[in-house]
N, C-alpha and C positions, 0 to 999 in steps of 0.2 A: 600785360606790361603797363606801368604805371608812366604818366604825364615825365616826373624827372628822369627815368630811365632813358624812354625814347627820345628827351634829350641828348642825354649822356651820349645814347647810339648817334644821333644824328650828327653833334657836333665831331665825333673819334672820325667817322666818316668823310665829313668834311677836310678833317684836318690831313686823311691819309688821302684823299684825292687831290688836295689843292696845297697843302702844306703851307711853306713860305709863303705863300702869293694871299695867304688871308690876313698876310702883314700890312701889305699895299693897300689904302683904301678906295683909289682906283679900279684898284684891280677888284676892288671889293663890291665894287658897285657895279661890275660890268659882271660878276658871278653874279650877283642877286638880280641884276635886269635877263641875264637869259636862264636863269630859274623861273623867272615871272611868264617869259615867255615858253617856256615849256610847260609851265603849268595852265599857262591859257591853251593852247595847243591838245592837252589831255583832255580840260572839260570840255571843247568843244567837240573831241571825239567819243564824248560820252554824255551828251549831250541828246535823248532823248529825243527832243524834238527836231531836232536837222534830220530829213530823210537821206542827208546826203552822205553821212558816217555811215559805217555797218550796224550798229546797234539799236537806230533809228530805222534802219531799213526794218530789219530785221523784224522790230516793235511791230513796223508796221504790216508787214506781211503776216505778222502771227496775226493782230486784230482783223486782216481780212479773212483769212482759215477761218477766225473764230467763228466770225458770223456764218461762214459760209455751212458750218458745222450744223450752227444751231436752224438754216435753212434747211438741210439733209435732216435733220432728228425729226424735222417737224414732219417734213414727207415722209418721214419712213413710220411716223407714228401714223399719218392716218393711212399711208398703205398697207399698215396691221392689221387696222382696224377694218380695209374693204378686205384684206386675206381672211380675214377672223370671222367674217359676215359669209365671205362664199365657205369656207371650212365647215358654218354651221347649216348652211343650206346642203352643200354634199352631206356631208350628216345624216342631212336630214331625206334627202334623195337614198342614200345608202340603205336606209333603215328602213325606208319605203320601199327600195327592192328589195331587201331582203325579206322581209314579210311575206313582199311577193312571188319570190323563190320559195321559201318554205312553205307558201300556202300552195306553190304550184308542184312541189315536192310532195307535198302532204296526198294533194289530189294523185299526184302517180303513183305512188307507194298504196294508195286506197286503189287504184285501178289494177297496178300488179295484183294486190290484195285478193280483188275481185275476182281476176283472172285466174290467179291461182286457186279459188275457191271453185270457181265453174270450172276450171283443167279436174279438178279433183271430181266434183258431181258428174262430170262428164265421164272420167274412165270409170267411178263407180256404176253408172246407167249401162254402161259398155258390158264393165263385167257382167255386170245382171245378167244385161240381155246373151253375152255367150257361154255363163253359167248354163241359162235353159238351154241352150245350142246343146252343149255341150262339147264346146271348141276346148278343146287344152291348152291345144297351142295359143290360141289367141287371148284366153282367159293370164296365162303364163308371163305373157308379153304386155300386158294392160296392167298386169301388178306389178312388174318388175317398174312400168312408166313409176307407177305409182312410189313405190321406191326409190327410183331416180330421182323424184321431186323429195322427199324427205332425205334424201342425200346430200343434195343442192343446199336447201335450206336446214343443214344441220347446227351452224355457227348465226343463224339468224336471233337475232333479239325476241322477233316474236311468238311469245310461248304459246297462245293461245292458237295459232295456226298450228305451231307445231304438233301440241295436243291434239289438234281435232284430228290433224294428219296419222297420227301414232295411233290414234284410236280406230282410224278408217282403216288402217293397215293393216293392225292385228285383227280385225272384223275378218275382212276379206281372206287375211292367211287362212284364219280357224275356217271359215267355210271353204277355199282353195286345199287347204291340208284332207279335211275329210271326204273333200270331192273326191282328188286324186289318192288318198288312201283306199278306199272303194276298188279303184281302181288297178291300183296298183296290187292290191290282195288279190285280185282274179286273174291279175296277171302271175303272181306268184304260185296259183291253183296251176295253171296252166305248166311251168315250169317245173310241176310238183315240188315245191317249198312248202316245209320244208323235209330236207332229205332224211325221213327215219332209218331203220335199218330194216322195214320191212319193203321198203321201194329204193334201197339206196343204190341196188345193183342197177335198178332200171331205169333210173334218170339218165337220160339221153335228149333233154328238151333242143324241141325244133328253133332253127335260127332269129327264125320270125318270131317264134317270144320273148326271145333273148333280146332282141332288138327292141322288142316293144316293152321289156323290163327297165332297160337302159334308157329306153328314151322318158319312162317315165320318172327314173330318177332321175335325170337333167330336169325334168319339170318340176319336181320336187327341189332339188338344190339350188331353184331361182326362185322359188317362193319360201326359202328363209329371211329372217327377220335381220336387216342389215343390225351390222354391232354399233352404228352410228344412235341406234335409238335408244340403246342402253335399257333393253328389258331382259330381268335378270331367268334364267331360262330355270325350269319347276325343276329346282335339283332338291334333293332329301334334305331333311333337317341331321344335326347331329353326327354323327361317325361317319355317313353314310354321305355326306355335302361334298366328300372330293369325288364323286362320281359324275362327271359334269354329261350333260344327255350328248349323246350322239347328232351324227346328221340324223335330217330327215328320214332320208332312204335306209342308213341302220339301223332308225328306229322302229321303221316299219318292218323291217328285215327281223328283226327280233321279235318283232309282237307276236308271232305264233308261237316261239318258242317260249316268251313269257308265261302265254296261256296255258300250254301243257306242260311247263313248271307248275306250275299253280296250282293245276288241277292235280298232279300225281303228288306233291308235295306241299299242298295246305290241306286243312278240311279231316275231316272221316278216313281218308285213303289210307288204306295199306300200307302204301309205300308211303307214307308220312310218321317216321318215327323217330325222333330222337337219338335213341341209341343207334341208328345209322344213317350217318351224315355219308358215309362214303358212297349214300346213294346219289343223292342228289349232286355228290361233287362228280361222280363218273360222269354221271350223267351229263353234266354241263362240260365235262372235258371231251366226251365223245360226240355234240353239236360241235366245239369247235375245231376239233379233226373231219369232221364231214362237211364242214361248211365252208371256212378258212379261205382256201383254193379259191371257192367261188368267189369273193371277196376280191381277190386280187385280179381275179379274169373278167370280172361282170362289171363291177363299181368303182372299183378304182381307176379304171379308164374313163371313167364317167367324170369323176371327182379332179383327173389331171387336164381334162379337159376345157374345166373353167376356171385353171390356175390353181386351185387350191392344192396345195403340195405338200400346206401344214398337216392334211386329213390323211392319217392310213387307216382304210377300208377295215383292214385284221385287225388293227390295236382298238377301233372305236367298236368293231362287232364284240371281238373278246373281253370290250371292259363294260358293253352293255350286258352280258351275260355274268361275268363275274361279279357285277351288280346285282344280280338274282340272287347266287349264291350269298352274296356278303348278305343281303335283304334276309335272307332264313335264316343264317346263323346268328346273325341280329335278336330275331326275332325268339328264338328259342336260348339262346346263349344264358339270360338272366336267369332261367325256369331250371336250368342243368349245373348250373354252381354247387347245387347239393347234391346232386350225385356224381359222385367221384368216378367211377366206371366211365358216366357217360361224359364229361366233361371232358377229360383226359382222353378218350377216346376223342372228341370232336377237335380238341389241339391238334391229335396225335393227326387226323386226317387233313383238318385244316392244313396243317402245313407241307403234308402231300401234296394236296391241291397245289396252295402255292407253288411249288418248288418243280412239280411237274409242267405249271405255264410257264416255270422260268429257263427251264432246260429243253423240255420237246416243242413249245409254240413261240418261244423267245420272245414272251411277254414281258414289256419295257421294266424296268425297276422305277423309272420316272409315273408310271399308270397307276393309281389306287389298285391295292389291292384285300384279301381276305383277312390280311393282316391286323390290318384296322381296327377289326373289331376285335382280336384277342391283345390288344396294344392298350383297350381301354382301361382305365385304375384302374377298378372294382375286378377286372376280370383278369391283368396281370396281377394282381394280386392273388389273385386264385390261381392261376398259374406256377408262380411260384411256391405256392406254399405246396401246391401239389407239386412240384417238382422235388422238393425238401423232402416230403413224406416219403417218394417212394424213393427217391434218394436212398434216406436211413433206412428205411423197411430193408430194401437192397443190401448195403454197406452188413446189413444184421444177420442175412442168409450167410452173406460170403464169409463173413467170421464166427460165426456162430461156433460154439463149442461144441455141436451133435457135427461138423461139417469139420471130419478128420481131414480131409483130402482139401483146407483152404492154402496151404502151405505146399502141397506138393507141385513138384516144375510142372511145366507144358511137355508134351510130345513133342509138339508142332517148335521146340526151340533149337531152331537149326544150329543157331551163334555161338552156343554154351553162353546165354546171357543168366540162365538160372534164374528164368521168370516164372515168381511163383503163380498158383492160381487166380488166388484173391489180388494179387497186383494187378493182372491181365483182367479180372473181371471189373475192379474198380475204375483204373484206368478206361474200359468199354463205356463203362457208367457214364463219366466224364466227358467222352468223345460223343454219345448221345445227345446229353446235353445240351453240349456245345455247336452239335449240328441243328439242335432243333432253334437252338435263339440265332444262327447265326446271319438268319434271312430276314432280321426284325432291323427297321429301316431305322429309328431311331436310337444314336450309341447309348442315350439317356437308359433303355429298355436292356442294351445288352450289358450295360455296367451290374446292371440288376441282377443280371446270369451271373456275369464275374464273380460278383460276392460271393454267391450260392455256393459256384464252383472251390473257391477259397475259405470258404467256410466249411464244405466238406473234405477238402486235403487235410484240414488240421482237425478235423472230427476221425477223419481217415488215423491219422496220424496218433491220436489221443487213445484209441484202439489197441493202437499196436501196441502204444506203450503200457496199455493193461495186460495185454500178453505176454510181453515181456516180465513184467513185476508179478505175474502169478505163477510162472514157473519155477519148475523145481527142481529136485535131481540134478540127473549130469546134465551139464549143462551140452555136451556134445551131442544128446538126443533130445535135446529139447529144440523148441520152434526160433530160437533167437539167432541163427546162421539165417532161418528162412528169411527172419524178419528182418534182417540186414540187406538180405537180398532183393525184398519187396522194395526196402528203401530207396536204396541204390538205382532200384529200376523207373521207381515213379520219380526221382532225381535226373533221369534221363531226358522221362518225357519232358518234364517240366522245362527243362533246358531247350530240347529242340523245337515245341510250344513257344516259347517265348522269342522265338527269332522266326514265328509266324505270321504272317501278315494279319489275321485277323485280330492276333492281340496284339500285336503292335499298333496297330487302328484304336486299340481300344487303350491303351496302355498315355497316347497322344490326347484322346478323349481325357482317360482321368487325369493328367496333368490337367489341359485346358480347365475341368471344371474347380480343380483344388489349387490352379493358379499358381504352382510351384512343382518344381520337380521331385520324380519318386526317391526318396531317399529308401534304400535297402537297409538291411540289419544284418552285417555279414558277421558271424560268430565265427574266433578263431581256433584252429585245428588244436584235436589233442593229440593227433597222431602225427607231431612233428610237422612235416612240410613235405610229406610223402604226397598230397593229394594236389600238388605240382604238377607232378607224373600220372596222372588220371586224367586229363584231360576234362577236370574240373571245374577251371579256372572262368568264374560268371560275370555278364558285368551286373554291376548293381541297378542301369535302368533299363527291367524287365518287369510284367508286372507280377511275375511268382519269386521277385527275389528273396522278402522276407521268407516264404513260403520254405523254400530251396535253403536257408540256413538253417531252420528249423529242422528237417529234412537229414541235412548233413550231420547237426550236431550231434539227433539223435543216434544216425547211423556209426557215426566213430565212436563214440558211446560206448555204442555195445561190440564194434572191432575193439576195442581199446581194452572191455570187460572182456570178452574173451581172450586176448592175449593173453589180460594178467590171469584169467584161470589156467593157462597151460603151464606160465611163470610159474604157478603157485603149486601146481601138480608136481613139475619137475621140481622145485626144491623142495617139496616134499620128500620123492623118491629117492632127492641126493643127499639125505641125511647122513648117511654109513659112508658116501664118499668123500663127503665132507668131516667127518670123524675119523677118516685115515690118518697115522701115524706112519707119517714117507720114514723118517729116521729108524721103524722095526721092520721095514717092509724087506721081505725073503730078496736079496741078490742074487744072479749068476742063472745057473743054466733052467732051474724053476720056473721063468718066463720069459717066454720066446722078446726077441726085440719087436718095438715099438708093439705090442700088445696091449689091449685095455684092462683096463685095472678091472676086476670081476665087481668091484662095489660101485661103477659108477653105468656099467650095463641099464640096471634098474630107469636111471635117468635118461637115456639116449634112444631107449625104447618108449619110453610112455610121449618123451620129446615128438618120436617120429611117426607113433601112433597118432596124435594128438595131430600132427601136423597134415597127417595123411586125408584125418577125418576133415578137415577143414580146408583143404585140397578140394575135395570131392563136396561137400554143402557150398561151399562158398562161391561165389563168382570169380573166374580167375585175379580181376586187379583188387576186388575186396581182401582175397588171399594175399595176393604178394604186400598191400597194405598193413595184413599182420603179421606177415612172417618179417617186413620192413622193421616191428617192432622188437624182435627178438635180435637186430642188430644193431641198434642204438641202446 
């Protein structure tokens, strides 16, 4: 606001406060004396130096804070400064105990140290001395200590104890393991182990060996190697690594039967030959029907005794033995790929073997087994090609052209299903197969079978249809009713196959691996929509669907070619009935009412003939599907 402005305000102001009376100069003079005096009245209340106003006060009371302020700053600066001095001296005290802690740390960790090294040289001197004893028990009890400390210090920092620890360990096991194997073998003499068949009637071992067996596998199952120390236990290299070793006491339990493996079945021996495996496999199946029993009455009380419940006595004996077995067919398996006889033989047995621990000793499917080693590439592959071979070699017999009788029914078909020969024995083929892969643990392995199997249906199939196309003649005596029949029947299988649990297993398999579902190839009917009524009706995700239309199409095919040769015989026949002249035909008494015309006989006989024949070859609903045809 400018100098004339605040005029201008000042004087309006005046004018509306005091109006007329700024007329009067009197009056004008007693306004401007008590403005003076209020204006004197303001400065002295703001007025600074008078303590006696408030703002004087006030002044002054702040200048005294102030100093008082800058007297606190100053004590509190050098109070830092003695806080700052003791802070570095605790410091400095801090740092100096603690030195002295860690150096007084350091000393006890080197005297634990110590102690733990002398606790160690001490039960080592122990053992010694009741090794020569020959204390067991106490020998038992001094390793176990010993184990207890490499327990303790399992999560310790210190490697180099630990090592030395791991290394005293295993020392003492291997000497503790041999002492008491020694041992333990004369006790197993004693108990006549193990049970041949030429003492097996007379084993009746007395108590007290039994006793003394059992206690010595307690000593044994305390002097294994804790799992804490992570040594990896001497399993096989190769196909052979999921045989993980047994306990102890199993172990020892199988070493004579190992040896007289060995001996009848490596080497020179007689009984070592190739072409019969189903020696060495009886032979291992008939140890563990003699032995088994004992297993679960001798050791496995021993085994539940010190908690271990993971361990059954029978599955670690039977898969220390079938380690034998897998060990020789290993071992020979590479040398027999070239002879077919003997290869195919050793499958054929091998999975005897298998199949018999899995039904009479109900050995685990979770346990390595014989398998293994015919699961290898190189040898499925050999596997299968021999499967193929004698496959077709087979498939060649059953059809063969000197093999009059492949088309003829069964006796044994009770149903009236008109199962021909070559159906029944193909279909067998097939179910062989199928039984031999169905025990192989990986689906990778049985998709393998699959194929085969699908690749011989349509090899099957391809067959038929050269039989078909090579015949001749009438076609009523020819093999093409049989060959409908064979279809229709292996159409069956394939149906109630497919709603099997093990290809249904397999069928979820090959989706997984192709990551989409099966799509089917359903070919539609020629024979109208009669096969409605057959009981026909498939779904598409099966894994023999393509299979099963291929299958079908062929078969209405040749229902459909046969129809039309009956078609074609009859209007053949009914040429002369079809060339009647109704408008010159004789009236009246000449021919009886509703009688047949003499020129159409010809037709209603070859009709009924024809119809009769294929009654009697056909399968009943194959039949009514062509007589179906003669009425559309």
């Amino acid at each position: 606001m400018t100098t004339s402005d605040m005029k201008q305000t000042i004087l309006r102001e005046l004018e509306d406060k005091y109006g007329d009376r700024l007329l009067d100069l009197g009056q004008c003079t007693d306004i401007y004396n008590s403005l003076l005096e209020h204006k004197a009245l303001i400065e002295a209340r703001l007025n600074p130096s008078n303590c006696e106003n408030l703002i004087g006060a006030a002044l002054q009371e702040a200048k005294q804070i102030v100093g008082e302020s800058v007297e606190i700053t100053s004590q509190s600066k050098k109070s830092i400064e003695v806080i700052e001095k003791e802070l570095r001296e605790i410091d400095q005290v801090n740092s100096d105990l603690k030195a002295r802690v860690d150096k007084l740390n350091t000393y006890q960790t080197t005297l634990q140290y110590l102690k733990v090294v002398q606790q160690i040289e001490y039960l080592c001197s122990e053992l010694q001395h009741e090794v020569s004893k020959k204390d067991d028990e106490k020998c038992v009890t001094l390793f176990a200590n010993i184990t207890e400390i490499y327990r303790i210090l399992s999560d310790c920092p210190l490697l180099h104890l630990k090592d030395f620890l791991k290394e005293t360990m295993l020392y003492w096991h291997n000497i503790l393991r041999d002492k008491l194997g020694k041992v333990f073998d004369e006790a197993l003499k004693q108990v006549k182990w193990p049970f041949l068949s030429a003492n097996f009637s007379l084993v009746s071992p007395f108590e007290v060996n039994v006793d003394k067996l059992q206690l010595l596998a307690e000593y044994l199952l305390q002097i294994e190697i804790p799992p804490e120390a992570n040594v990896p236990p001497s399993i096989p290299l190769g196909v052979l690594s999921d045989f993980i070793p047994p306990c102890l006491p199993i172990q020892l339990l199988i070493l004579p039967l190992r040896k007289r493996f060995i001996y009848h079945f490596y080497g020179n021996r007689k009984t070592n030959r190739v072409d019969r495996p189903e020696w060495y496999f009886t032979q291992i199946l008939t140890w563990i029907k003699d032995h088994q029993d004992y297993m679960g009455t001798w050791i496995q009380p021993v085994i539940d005794k010190f908690g271990l419940h993971h361990i059954d006595a029978k599955n670690e004996f039977m898969r220390g033995l079938v380690q034998l077995a897998a060990e020789k067919l290993n071992s020979e398996i590479s040398s027999i790929q070239f002879d077919d006889f003997a290869f195919s033989h050793s499958i054929d047995e091998a999975l005897g073997f298998d199949k018999e621990l899995r039904e009479l000793y109900n050995y685990p499917a979770s346990e390595p087994s014989i398998i293994g080693i015919l699961t290898q590439a190189q040898v499925l592959v050999k596997w299968l090609s021999m499967e193929k071979k004698y496959a077709t070699e087979k498939m060649d017999a059953i059809l063969s052209s000197s093999s009059m009788d492949a088309f003829d029914l069964l006796t044994s078909d009770v149903e009236d299903l008109k199962i021909t020969t070559c159906a029944d024995a193909f279909i067998t083929l097939l179910q062989t197969i199928a039984e031999r892969y169905e025990c192989l643990p990986q689906p990778g392995h049985r998709l393998q079978f699959l194929e085969l199997q699908l690749e011989l249906l349509d090899d099957f199939r391809v067959r038929l249809l050269q039989i078909v196309n090579a015949e001749e003649g009438d076609y009523m005596e020819s093999k093409i009713p049989s060959v409908a029949n064979t279809l229709y029947y292996v159409e069956n299988v394939l149906v109630d196959w497919g709603t099997m649990l093990h290809y249904l297993n397999l069928y979820y398999y090959k989706n997984q691996i192709n990551d989409a579902e099966y799509d089917a190839i359903l070919v539609s009917p020629n024979l109208s929509d009669f096969d409605d009524h057959i009981n026909m009706d498939l779904e598409s995700d099966t894994l023999f669907a393509e299979t099963l239309s291929l299958y079908r199409h062929f078969r209405r095919d040749l229902l459909a070619g046969l129809a039309e040769a009956v078609l074609m015989e009859v209007r053949k026949r009914s040429w002369n009935y079809r060339r009647e002249r109704w408008a010159f035909m004789k009236v009246g008494k000449e021919f009886r009412s509703l009688s047949l015309t003499p020129s159409a006989c010809p037709m209603f006989e070859v009709l009924s003939k024809r119809l009769h024949q294929l009654q009697k070859k056909l399968q009943s609903k194959l039949f009514i599907a062509v007589f179906y045809c003669f009425s559309v």
